[in-house]
C-alpha positions as CSV (number, residue, x, y, z in Angstrom):
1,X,28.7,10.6,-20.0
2,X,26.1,13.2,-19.8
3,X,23.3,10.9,-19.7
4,X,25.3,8.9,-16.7
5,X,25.1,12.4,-15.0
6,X,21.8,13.5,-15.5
7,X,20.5,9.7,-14.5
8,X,22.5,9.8,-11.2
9,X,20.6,13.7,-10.5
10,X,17.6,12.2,-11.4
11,X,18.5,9.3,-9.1
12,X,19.2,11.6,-6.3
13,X,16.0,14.1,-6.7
14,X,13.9,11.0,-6.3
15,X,16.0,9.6,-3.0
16,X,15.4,13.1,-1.3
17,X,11.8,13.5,-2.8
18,X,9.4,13.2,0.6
19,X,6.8,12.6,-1.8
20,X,8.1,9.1,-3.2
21,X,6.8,6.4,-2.1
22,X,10.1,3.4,-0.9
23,X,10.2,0.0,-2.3
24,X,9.5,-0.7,1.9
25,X,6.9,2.0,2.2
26,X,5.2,0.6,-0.5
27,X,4.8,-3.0,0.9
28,X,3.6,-1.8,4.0
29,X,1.0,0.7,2.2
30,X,0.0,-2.6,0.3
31,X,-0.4,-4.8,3.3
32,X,-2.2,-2.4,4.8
33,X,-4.7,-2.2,2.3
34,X,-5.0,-6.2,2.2
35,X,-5.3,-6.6,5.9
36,X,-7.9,-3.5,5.3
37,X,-9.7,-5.8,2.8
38,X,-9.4,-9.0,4.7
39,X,-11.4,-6.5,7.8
40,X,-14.0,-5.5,5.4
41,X,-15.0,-8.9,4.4
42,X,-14.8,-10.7,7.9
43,X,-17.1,-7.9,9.2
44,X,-19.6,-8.4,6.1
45,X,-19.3,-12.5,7.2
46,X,-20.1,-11.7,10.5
47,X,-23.1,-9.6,9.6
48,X,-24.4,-12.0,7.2
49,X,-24.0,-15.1,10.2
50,X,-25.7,-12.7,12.6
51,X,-28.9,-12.1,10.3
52,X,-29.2,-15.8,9.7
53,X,-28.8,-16.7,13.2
54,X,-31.3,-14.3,14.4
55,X,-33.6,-15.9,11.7
């Protein structure tokens, strides 16, 4: 019973804890950070078409 309690407090600091990262959040952090990658590389393509085009 005591472990039930402290569980659901623990529960509950975590819900109201600004600093913790959602399940939802989360995805859209990680997305982010794919379509971030997915930028990156299309920009390196583009750079590495331009030089052998202007070769």
């Amino acid at each position: 019973m005591i472990a039930k309690k402290v569980a659901e407090e623990t529960l509950a600091t975590i819900r109201n804890n600004k600093n913790i990262i959602a399940e939802e959040e989360g995805k859209k952090i990680s997305d982010m950070e794919e379509f971030i990658k997915l930028v990156d590389q299309r920009k390196k393509d583009i750079e590495v078409l331009s030089d052998t085009y202007e070769k």
